[in-house]
C-alpha positions in Angstrom: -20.1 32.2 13.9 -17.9 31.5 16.8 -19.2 27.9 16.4 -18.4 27.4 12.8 -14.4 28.9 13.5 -14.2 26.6 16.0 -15.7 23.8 13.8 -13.4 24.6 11.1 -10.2 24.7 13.5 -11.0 21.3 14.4 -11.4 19.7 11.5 -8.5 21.6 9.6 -5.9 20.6 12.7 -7.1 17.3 12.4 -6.3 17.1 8.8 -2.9 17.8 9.8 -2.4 15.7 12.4 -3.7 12.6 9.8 -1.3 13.9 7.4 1.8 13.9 9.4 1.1 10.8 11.7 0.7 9.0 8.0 3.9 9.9 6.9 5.1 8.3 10.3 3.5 5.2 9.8 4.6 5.0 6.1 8.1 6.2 6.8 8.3 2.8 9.2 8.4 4.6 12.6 5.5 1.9 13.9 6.2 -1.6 14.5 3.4 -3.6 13.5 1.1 -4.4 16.1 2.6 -1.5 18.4 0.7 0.5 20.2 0.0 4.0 19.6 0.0 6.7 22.6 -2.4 9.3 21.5 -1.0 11.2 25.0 2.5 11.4 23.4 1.0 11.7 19.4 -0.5 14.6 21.1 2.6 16.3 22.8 4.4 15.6 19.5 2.2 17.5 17.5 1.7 19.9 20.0 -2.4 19.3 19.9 -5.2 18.3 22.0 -5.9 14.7 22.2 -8.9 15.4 19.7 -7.6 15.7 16.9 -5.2 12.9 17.6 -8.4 10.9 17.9 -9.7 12.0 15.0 -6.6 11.5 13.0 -6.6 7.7 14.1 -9.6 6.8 13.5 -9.7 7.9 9.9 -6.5 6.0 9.3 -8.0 2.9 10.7 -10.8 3.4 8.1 -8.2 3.6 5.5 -6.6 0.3 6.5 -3.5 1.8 8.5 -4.2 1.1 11.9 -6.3 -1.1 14.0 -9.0 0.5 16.3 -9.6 -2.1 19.3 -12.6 -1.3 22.2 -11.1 -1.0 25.7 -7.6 -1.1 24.3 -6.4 1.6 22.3 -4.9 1.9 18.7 -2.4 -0.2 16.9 -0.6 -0.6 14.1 -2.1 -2.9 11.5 -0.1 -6.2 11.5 0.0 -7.9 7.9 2.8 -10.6 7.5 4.4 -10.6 4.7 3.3 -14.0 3.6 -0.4 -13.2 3.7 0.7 -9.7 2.0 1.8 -11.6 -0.6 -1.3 -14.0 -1.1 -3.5 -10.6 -1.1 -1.1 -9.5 -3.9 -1.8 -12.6 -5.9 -5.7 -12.6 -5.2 -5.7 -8.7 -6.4 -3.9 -9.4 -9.5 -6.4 -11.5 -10.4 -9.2 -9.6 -9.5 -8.1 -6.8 -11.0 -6.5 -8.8 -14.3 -10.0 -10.1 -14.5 -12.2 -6.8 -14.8 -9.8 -4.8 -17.2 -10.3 -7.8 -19.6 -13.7 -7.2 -19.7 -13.5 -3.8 -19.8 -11.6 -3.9 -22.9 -14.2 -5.2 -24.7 -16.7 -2.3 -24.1 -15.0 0.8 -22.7 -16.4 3.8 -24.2 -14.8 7.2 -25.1 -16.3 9.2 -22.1 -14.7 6.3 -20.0 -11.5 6.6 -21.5 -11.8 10.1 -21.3 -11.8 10.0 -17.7 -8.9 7.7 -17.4 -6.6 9.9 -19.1 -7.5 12.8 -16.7 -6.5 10.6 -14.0 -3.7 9.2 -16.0 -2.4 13.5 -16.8 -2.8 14.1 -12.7 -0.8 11.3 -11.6 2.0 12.6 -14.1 2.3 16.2 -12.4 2.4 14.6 -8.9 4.3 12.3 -9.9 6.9 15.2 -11.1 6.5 16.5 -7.8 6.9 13.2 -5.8 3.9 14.2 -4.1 2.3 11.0 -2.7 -0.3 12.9 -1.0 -1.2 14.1 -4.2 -0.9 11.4 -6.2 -2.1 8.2 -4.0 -5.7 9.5 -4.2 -5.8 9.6 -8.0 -4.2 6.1 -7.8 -7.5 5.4 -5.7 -9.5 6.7 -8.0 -7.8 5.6 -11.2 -8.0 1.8 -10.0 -12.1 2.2 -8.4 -12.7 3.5 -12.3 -11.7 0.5 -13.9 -13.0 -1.3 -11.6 -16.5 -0.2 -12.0 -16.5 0.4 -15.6 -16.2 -3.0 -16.1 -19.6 -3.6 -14.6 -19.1 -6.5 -12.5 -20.3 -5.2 -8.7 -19.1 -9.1 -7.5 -15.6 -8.3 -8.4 -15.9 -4.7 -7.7 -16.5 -5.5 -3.7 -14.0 -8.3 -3.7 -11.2 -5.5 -5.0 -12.6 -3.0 -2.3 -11.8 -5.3 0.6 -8.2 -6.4 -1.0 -7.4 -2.7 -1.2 -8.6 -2.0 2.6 -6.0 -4.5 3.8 -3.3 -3.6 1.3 -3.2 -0.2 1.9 0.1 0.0 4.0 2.2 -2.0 1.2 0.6 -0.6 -1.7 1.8 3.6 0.0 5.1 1.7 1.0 5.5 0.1 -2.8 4.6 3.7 -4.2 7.9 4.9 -2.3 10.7 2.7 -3.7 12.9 3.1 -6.5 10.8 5.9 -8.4 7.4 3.9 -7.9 5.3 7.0 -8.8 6.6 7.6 -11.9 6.9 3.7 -12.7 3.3 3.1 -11.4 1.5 5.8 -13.9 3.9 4.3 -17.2 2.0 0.6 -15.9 -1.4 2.4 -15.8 -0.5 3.9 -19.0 0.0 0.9 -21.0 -3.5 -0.3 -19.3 -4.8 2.7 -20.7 -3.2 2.0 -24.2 -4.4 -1.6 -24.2 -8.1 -0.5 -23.3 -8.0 1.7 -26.1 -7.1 -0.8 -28.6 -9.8 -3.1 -27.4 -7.1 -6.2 -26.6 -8.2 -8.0 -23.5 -5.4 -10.2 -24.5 -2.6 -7.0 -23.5 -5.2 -5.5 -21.0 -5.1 -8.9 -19.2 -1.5 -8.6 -19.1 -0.6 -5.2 -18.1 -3.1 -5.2 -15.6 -1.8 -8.4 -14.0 1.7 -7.2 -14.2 0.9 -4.0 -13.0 0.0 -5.2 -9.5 2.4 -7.8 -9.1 5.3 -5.2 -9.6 3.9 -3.7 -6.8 4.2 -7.0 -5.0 8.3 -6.8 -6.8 9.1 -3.0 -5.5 7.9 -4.2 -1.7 10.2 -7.3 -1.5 7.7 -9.4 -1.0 8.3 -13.0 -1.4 7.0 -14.4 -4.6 4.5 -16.7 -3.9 5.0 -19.5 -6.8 8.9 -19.3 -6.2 10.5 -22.5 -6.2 11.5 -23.0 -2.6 
């Protein structure tokens, strides 16, 4: 029993730990490419080095830091130049599935969506971007692999490893979560009319607003 407490403890403190180093990553307190102390994460927090360790290792498997052998941990370094090229590719990607989708979503499917679509909205009411970002996860994966193409389904999955730091940063500015769930609504809308023309649309706009609410340089700008 002992064993399964201290099991527990462990994991739950290193829940915690994840959870507030996060917010300092998103909140800008990193410079990319520094270098994180897990001795001073750990007198921060007032914790053990363990869960520390544990706390920055599963943000490196989200895409927010880098995990280097012999090194240490550091912040993930995207410049905002090939930010913006991943934008472009994901709109694509992404513009490119929902079209197809249109044509052959089913009820259940769209059943699904608007549950997503209904969580969003109350964590959205909350601000809650611990709430909401995982049902922005979610909401996107579905699409994704109701439209049935696994090719473009694993190309999205790596854009969205290295996007991760901008896409939580985007979600922050200027009202984003309420603004992100009225794009994903109007996906929604689209699907259920069966127009690929307006699904292709949304869904292309819908990321590259993202791309807008970041600041990041447009791409096909006249220079």
């Amino acid at each position: 029993m002992n064993t399964e407490l201290e099991f527990l403890k462990k994991h739950s403190l290193s829940s915690l730990v994840r959870r507030e180093l996060e917010k300092l990553i998103l909140s800008g307190e990193f410079a990319p490419g520094e270098r994180l102390n897990e001795y001073a994460l750990a007198a921060r927090f007032s914790v053990s080095r363990g869960p520390v360790r544990e706390a920055c290792r599963a943000l490196a498997e989200k895409g927010l830091l880098d995990l280097i052998p012999n090194r240490g941990v550091f912040m993930r370094t995207i410049d905002e130049s090939n930010a913006a090229a991943l934008y472009d590719v994901r709109a694509g990607i992404f513009a490119s599935a929902v079209r197809l989708l249109a044509t052959k979503i089913t009820p259940e499917q769209l059943a699904v969506l608007d549950g997503l679509l209904q969580g969003m909205d109350k964590a959205a009411a909350t601000q809650s971007l611990d709430e909401y970002y995982p049902l922005n996860l979610e909401f996107h994966d579905s699409l994704m692999r109701f439209a049935g193409n696994s090719r473009l389904h694993s190309l999205y999955g790596e854009l969205i490893r290295e996007l991760h730091l901008f896409r939580e940063r985007a979600l922050l500015h200027d009202g984003g979560l309420a603004v992100s769930n009225a794009e994903h609504r109007r996906i929604v809308a689209a699907l259920r009319a069966r127009d690929p023309a307006a699904a292709t649309e949304e869904a292309f706009n819908h990321v590259l607003s993202g791309k807008v609410r970041m600041a990041i340089p447009d791409t096909h700008a006249p220079k």
